[in-house]
N, C-alpha and C positions, 0 to 999 in steps of 0.2 A: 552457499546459501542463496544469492543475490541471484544466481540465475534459476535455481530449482525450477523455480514456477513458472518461468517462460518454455523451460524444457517441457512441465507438465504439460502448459497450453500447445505447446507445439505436436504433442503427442496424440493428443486429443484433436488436435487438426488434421494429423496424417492419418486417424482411424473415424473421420468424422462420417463416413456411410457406417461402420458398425456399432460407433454412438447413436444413432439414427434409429437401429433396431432393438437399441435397449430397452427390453419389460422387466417390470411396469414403466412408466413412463415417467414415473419419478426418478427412478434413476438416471435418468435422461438430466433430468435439472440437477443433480446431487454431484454428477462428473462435468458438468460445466459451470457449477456454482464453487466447488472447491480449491481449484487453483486461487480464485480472484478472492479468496477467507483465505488463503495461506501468503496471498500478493500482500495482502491486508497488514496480519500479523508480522511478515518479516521487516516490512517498513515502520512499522509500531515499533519494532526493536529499535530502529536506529532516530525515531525521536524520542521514547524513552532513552537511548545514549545519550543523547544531546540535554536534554533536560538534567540526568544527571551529573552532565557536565555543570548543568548552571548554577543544578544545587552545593554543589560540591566547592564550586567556586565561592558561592557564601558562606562556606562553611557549614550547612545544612544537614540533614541526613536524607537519604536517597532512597529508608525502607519503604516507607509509605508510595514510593514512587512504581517502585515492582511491584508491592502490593494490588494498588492500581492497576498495573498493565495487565498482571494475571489477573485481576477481574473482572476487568473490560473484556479481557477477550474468553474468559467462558459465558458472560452475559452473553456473547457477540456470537459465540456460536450454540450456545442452548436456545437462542433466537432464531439463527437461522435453522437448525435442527427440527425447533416447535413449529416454522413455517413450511419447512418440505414435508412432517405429517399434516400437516391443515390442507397441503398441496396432493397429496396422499388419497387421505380421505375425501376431500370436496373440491378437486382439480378443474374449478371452475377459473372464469376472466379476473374476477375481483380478487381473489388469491393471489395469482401472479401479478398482477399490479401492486399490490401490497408487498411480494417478494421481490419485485426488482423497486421499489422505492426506501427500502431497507436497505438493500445495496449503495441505493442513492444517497442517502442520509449517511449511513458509515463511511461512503469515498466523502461528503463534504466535511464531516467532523474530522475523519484522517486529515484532509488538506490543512486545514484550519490548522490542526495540530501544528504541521511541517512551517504554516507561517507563522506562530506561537514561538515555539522554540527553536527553528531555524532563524528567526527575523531576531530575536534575542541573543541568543548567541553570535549571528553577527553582528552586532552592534556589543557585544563584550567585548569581542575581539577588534574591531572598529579602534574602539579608544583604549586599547593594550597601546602601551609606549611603541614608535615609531623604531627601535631599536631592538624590541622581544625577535629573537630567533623564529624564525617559521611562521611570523604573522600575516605577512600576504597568501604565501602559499594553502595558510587555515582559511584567512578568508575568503578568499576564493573557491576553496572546494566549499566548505557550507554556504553560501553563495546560490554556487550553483547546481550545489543538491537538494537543495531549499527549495529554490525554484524549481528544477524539474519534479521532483515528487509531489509538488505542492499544484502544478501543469496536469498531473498524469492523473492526480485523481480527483481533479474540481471536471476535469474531461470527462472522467467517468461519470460523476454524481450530473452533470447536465446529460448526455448519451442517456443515461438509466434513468431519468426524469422524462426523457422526449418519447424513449419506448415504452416507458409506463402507458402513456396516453394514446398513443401514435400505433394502431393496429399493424401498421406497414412498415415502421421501422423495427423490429425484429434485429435484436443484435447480436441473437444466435440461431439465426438460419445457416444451415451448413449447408445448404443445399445450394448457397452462393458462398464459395469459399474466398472468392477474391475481400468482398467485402468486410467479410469473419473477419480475414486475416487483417485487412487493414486495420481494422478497430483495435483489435489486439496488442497487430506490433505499435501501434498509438498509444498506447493506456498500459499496456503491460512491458513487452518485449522489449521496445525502443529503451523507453524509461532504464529499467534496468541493466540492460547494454550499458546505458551511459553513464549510472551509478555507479558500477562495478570499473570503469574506463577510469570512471576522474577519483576513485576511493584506490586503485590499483596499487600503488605505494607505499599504501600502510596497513603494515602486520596487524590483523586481530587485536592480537594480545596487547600489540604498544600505544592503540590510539587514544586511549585515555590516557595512558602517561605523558605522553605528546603533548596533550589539551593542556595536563598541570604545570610542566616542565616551560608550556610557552606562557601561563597565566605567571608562573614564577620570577621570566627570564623579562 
């Protein structure tokens, strides 16, 4: 799942002259805007994990917490959805500004999120007894997935802030691909590489058991 969407963007970067000629020109924004809604959501999933790690640790219940995520994220894309018709119909300057400032706003609240219950959870684990099995190893990886997710998309939300205003900064001109790609593997690609690097060890299925078995031990 962790790479999907760097595959996507990659895909879209090696077909980026036939992206180019895509009519209407809305679809133009709808295959460059989709990856970075699914970049979005898959890293949603893994601070909803951590959160329900925290709830769970109080003894809490966790529904209202999924509740949450699915409704942020059909908010999040009936949003973006309502803005590529607005872009649609009246495909003017103030449109797109509007739609990459929305980008901007969702990468800053993501971050936020990542420093929310990544920075808590480290600090659960922090004061877990010096002797619980697997506590450096936990704290370490949320750490430093904390931070880099929390990196990749405060990067985004200022990027998407400077192009909003900035005629010239253009963060999807394909027409310079060097550039494209730099941003990309910065905010996307990179990120996710290293997610997936320092997450490698642990099965799906056990890393919540993991969490409780070290909150136990």
């Amino acid at each position: 799942m962790w790479m999907d969407n760097p595959k996507a963007r990659c895909s879209i970067f090696a077909f980026r002259r036939l992206v180019q000629q895509v009519n209407p020109p809305i679809f133009h924004h709808i295959i460059l805007d989709l990856p970075g809604l699914a970049f979005f959501t898959t890293y949603a999933m893994l601070a909803l994990f951590w959160a329900e790690i925290l709830y769970q640790a109080r003894g809490l219940m966790t529904d209202q917490l999924r509740l949450g995520f699915y409704t942020i994220n059909v908010v999040v894309y009936a949003l973006q959805g309502f803005l590529w018709l607005c872009l649609w119909w009246n495909p003017n300057h103030s449109m797109l500004v509007i739609s990459k400032l929305f980008i901007a706003v969702l990468s800053f609240f993501t971050a936020l999120g990542f420093l929310l219950y990544g920075g808590r959870l480290f600090l659960m684990l922090k004061y877990f007894p010096l002797e619980s099995k697997g506590r450096q190893q936990k704290l370490r990886e949320v750490g430093r997935v904390a931070s880099i997710c929390f990196s990749c998309f405060m990067a985004r939300c200022i990027m998407m802030c400077f192009d909003a205003f900035n005629k010239e900064a253009d963060l999807d001109v394909l027409d310079h691909p060097v550039l494209n790609f730099l941003y990309y593997l910065l905010v996307e690609i990179l990120p996710s590489a290293l997610v997936l690097y320092i997450l490698r060890r642990i099965p799906a299925k056990l890393q919540l058991s993991q969490y409780h078995l070290l909150s136990s031990g």
